[in-house]
C-alpha positions in Angstrom: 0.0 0.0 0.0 2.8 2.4 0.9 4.6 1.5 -2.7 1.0 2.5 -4.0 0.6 5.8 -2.3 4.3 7.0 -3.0 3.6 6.3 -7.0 0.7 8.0 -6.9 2.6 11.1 -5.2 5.4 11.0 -7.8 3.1 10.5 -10.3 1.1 13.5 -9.2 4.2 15.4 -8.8 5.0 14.7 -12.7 2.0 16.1 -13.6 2.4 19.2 -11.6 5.7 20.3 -13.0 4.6 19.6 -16.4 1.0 21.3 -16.0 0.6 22.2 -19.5 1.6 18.8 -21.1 -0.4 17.4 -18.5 -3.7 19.6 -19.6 -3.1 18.9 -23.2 -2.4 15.2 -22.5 -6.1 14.8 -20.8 -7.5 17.3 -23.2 -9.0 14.6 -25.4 -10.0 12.3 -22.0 -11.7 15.5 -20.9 -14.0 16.6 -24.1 -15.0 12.8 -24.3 -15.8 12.4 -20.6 -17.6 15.6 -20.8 -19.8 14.6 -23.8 -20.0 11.1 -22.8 -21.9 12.4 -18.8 -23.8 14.8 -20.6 -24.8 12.2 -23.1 -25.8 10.0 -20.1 -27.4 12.6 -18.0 -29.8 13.7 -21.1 -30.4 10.0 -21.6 -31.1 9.2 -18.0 -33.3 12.0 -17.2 -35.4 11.4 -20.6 -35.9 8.2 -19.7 -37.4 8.9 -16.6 -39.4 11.6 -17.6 -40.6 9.2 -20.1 -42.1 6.8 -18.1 -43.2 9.0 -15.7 -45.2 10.3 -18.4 -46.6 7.4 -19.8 -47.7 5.7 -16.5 -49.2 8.7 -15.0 -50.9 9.1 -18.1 -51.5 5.3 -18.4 -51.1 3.8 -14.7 -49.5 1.1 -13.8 -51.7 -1.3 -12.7 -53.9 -1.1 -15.5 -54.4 -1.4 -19.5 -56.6 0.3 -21.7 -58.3 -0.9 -25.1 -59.2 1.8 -28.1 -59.9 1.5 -31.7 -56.4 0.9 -33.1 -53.5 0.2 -30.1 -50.3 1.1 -30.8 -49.4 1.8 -34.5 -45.8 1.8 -35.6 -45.9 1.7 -39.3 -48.0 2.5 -42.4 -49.1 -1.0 -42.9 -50.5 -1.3 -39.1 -52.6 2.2 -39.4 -53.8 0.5 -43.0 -55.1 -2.8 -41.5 -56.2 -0.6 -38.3 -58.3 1.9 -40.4 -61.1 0.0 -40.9 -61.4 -1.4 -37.0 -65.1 -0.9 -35.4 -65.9 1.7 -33.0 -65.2 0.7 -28.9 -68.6 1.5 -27.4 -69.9 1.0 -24.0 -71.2 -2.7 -25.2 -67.6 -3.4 -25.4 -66.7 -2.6 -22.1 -70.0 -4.8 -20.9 -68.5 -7.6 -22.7 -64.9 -7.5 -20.8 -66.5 -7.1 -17.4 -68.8 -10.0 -18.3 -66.3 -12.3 -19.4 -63.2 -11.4 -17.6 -63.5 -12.5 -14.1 -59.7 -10.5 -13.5 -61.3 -7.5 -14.3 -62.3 -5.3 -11.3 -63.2 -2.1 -13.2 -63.5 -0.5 -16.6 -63.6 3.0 -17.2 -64.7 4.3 -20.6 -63.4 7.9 -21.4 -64.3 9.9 -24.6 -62.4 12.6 -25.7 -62.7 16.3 -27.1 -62.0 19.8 -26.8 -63.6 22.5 -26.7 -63.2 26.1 -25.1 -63.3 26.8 -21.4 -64.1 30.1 -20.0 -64.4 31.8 -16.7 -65.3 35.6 -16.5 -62.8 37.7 -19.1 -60.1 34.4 -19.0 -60.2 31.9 -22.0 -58.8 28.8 -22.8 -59.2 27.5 -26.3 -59.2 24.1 -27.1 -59.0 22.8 -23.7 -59.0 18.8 -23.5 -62.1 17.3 -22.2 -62.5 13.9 -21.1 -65.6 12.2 -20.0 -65.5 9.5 -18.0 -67.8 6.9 -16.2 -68.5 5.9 -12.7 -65.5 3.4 -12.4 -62.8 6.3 -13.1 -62.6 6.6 -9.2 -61.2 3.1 -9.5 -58.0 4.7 -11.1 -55.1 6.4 -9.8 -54.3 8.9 -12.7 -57.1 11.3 -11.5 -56.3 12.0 -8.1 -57.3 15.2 -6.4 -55.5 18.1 -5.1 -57.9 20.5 -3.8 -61.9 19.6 -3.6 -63.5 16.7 -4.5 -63.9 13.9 -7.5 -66.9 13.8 -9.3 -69.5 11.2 -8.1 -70.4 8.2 -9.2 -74.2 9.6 -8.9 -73.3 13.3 -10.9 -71.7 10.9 -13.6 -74.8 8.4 -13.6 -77.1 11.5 -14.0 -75.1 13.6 -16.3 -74.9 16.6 -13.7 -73.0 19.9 -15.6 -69.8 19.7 -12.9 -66.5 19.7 -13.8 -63.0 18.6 -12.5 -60.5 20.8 -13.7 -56.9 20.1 -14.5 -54.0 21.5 -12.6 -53.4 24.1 -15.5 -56.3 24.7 -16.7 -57.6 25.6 -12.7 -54.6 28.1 -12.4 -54.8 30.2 -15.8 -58.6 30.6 -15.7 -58.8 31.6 -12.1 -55.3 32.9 -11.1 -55.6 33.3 -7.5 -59.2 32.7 -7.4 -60.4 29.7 -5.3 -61.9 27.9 -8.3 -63.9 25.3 -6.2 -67.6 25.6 -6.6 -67.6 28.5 -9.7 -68.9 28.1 -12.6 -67.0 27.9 -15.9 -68.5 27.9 -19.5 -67.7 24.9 -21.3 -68.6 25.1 -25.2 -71.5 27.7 -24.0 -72.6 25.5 -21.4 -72.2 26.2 -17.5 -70.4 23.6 -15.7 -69.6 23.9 -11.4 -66.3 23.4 -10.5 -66.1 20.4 -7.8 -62.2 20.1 -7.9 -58.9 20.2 -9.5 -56.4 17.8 -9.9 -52.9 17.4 -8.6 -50.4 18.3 -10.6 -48.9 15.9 -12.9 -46.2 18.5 -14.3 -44.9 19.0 -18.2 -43.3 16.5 -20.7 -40.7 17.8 -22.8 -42.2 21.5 -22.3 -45.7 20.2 -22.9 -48.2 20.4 -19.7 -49.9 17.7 -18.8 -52.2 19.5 -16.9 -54.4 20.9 -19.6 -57.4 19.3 -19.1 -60.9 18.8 -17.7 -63.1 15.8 -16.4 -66.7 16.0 -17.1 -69.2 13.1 -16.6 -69.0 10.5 -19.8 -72.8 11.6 -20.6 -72.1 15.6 -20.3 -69.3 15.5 -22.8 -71.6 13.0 -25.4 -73.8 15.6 -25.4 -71.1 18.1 -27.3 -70.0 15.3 -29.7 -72.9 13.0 -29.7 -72.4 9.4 -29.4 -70.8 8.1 -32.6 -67.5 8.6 -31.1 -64.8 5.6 -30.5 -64.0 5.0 -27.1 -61.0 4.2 -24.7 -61.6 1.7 -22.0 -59.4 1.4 -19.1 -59.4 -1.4 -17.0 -58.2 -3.1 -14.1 -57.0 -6.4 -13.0 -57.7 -8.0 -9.7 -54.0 -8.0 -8.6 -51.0 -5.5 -10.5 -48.9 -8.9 -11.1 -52.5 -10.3 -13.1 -52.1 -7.7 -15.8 -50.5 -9.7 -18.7 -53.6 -12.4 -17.9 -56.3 -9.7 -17.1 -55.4 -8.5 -21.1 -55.2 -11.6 -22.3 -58.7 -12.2 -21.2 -60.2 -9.2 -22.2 -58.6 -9.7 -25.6 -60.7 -13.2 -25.6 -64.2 -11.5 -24.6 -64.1 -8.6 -27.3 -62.7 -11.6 -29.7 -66.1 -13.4 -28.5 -68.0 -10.3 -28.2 -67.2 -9.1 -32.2 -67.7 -12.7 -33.1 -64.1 -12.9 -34.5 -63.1 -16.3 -36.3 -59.9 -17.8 -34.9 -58.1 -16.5 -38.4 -59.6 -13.1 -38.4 -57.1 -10.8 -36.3 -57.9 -8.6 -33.6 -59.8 -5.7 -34.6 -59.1 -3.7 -32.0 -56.1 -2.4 -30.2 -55.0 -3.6 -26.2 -52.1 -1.9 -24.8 -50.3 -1.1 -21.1 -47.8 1.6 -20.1 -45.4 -1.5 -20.1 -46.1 -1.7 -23.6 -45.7 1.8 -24.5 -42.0 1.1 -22.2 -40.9 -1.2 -24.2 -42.0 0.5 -27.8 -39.7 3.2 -26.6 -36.9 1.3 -25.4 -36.9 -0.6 -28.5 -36.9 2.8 -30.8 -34.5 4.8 -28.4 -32.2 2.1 -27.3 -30.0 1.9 -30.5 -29.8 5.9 -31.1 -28.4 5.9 -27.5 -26.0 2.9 -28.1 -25.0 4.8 -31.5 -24.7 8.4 -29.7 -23.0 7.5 -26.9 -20.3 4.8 -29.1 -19.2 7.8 -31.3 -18.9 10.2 -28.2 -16.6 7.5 -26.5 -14.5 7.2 -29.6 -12.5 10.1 -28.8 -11.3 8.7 -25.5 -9.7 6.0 -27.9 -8.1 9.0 -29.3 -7.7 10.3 -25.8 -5.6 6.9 -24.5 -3.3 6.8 -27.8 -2.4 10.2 -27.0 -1.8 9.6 -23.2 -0.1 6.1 -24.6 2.5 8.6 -26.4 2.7 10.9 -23.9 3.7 8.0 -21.5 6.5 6.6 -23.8 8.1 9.9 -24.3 8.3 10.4 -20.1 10.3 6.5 -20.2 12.3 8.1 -22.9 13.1 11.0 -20.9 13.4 8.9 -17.4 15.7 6.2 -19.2 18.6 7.3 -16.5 16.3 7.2 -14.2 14.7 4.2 -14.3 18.0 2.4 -14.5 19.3 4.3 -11.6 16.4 2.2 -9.8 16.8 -1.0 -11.7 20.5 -0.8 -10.5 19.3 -0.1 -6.5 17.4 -3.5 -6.9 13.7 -1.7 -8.3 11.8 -4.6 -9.5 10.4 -5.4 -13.3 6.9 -4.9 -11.2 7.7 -1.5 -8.9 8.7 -0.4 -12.3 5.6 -1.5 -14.4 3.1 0.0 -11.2 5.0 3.6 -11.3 4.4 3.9 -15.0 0.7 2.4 -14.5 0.4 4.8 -12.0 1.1 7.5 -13.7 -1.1 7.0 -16.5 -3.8 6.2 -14.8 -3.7 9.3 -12.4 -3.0 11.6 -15.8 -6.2 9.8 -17.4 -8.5 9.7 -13.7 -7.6 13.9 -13.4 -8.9 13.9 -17.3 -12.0 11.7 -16.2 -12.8 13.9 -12.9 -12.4 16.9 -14.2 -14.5 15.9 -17.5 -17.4 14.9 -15.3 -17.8 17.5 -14.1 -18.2 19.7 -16.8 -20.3 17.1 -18.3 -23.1 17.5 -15.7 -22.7 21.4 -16.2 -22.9 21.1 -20.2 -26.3 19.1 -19.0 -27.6 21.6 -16.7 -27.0 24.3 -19.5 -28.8 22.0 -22.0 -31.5 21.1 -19.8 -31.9 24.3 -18.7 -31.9 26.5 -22.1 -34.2 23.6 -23.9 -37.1 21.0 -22.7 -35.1 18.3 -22.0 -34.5 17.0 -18.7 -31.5 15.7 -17.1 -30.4 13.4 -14.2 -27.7 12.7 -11.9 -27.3 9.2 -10.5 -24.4 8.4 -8.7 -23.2 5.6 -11.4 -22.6 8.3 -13.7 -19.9 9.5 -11.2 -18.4 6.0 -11.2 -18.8 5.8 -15.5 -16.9 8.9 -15.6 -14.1 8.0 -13.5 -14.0 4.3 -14.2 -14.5 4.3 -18.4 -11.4 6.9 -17.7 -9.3 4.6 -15.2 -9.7 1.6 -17.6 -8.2 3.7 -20.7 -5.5 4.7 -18.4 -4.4 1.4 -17.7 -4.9 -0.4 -21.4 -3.0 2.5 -22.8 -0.6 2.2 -20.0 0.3 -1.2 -20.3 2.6 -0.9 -23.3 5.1 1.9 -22.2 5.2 0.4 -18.3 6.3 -3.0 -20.2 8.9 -0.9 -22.7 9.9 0.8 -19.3 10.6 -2.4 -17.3 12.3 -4.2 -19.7 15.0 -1.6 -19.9 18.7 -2.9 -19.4 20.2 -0.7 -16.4 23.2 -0.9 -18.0 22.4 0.3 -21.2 20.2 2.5 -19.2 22.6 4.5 -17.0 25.2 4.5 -20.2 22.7 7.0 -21.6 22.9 9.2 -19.3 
């Protein structure tokens, strides 16, 4: 250990009395650390945003069916096009013959404009949803109360209003119990939603919850539906899907060739589409960012033979005062992978500050985990040490001899 600590103190000293060579030595280790943690931090935070995103939007204990499912490609929104409308006879049919299905919510969608006094929203997004809605944890309440099960049942004009829409119609007004103007109709406010925040600088909160009923009445009843539903138990999901797949198969009357003509989907599956489209672009990005600390470790590996070169006398000098071929080898490892660890510290950190600027000046969220500490530092340590290995072999196998005649 002591051997250790004094090569890292000569090796530091070397880079001290050479601070220029030294900064233009780990120049390429720091511009590839630096893009490789702000790479990662980009990567890591999107990801999370992500599915944040998707399963407060979705929930994770859930599935919903609609008209089409997930379309990835023009020959899937071809077959899809001519798929049936999901009506409420639908989501009869999965509670009927799905015994792992607790609840199904149906939800239609529009928009329309919201008003309050002299504040407008245009184009606000409505959904009305049925009794079971309650069941699900993507409309939780911050302030007031859901809508009832009763209001739903009997179309009452009350509305729910979205954490957005709540704040630029009534600013500091308390909004609970007011009434708001919905498409020319009045609607009472009964609450407003928690806050579910923005998605790459799009707010999530820019919407309103009216019974299912209320809102047909705007768009009248010829619109598709999306049913949500949920399984008896979170780990039942996969077989709660399944089965629902089965009763609308038996409820459209579908032969056993005829394919599904309708579209089933989870947050998990939405995770997965986007792992699936994203993962390769990040493998890509982040391989031709961490090309340069190739460039970086030849450069360090050059660096390194010219210091044997210059030490010749000196490492003889030791060889002759009984230095072995490995105190040798571990100086000049040591050495190397100190210069390329300074690179690697000093190129995370401007890595996570190039991420704060980015995430900061655009949409784009970031992320610090402590493994991207360790990827800095380690990806940084390990080119240090491959690249090191050659000259601290060159450097050992010198002849002290031959060595100290040099001089």
């Amino acid at each position: 250990m002591t051997q250790f600590l004094e090569s890292v103190w000569i090796a530091l000293q070397g880079i001290w009395a050479s601070k220029l060579r030294s900064f233009l030595t780990v120049l390429g280790n720091i511009v590839a650390v630096t893009s490789v943690i702000a790479v990662w931090s980009l990567v890591k935070g999107m990801d999370a945003s992500v599915t944040t995103a998707i399963v407060s939007e979705f929930g994770a204990d859930s599935f919903s069916i609609d008209r089409e499912g997930l379309v990835t490609s023009e020959e899937e929104e071809e077959a899809t096009r001519n798929n049936p409308r999901v009506t409420l006879a639908d989501a009869d049919a999965v509670r009927r013959y799905g015994p792992l299905v607790t609840h199904v919510m149906a939800t239609v969608y529009g928009n329309r404009e919201m008003r309050y006094r002299e504040h407008v929203m245009e184009r606000v997004s409505l959904r009305g949803v049925t009794r079971d809605y309650l069941q699900f944890s993507t409309y939780s309440v911050e302030r007031g109360r859901p809508i009832s099960p009763t209001e739903i049942d009997r179309d009452t004009p009350v509305v729910m209003l979205g954490w957005e829409v709540a704040n630029r119609l009534f600013k500091e007004t308390d909004p609970l119990d007011k009434m708001v103007s919905v498409g020319g109709i009045h609607f009472r406010v009964v609450g407003v939603a928690a806050k579910k925040g923005s998605f790459f600088g799009s707010s999530q909160d820019e919407y309103a919850v009216l019974p299912f009923g209320a809102l047909r009445r705007f768009f009248g009843g010829r619109q598709s539906l999306m049913l949500t539903a949920k399984p008896t138990e979170p780990s039942l999901t996969r077989a709660a899907m399944e089965e629902a797949r089965m009763a609308l198969r038996v409820h459209r009357r579908l032969k056993p060739t005829e394919r599904d003509n309708f579209g089933i989907f989870s947050s998990e599956t939405f995770l997965r589409f986007y792992d699936t489209i994203t993962s390769g672009i990040f493998a890509v990005l982040i391989g031709v960012v961490a090309l340069s600390l190739v460039v970086g470790g030849i450069v360090i590996m050059n660096i390194m033979l010219m210091v044997v070169t210059e030490r010749t006398a000196e490492i003889g000098l030791r060889k002759a005062l009984g230095a072995r071929r490995i105190h040798i080898i571990l100086q000049v490892l040591v050495e190397s992978v100190t210069l390329s660890i300074t690179g690697g510290i000093i190129g995370t950190g401007l890595g996570f500050a190039a991420a704060a600027i980015v995430s900061s000046a655009t949409s784009l969220p970031m992320a610090i985990y402590p493994s991207s500490v360790a990827l800095g530092i380690g990806i940084t340590a390990a080119v240090g040490l491959f690249f090191g290995i050659y000259p601290a072999t060159r450097a050992a196998s010198l002849d002290p001899i031959e060595a100290l005649r040099r001089e």
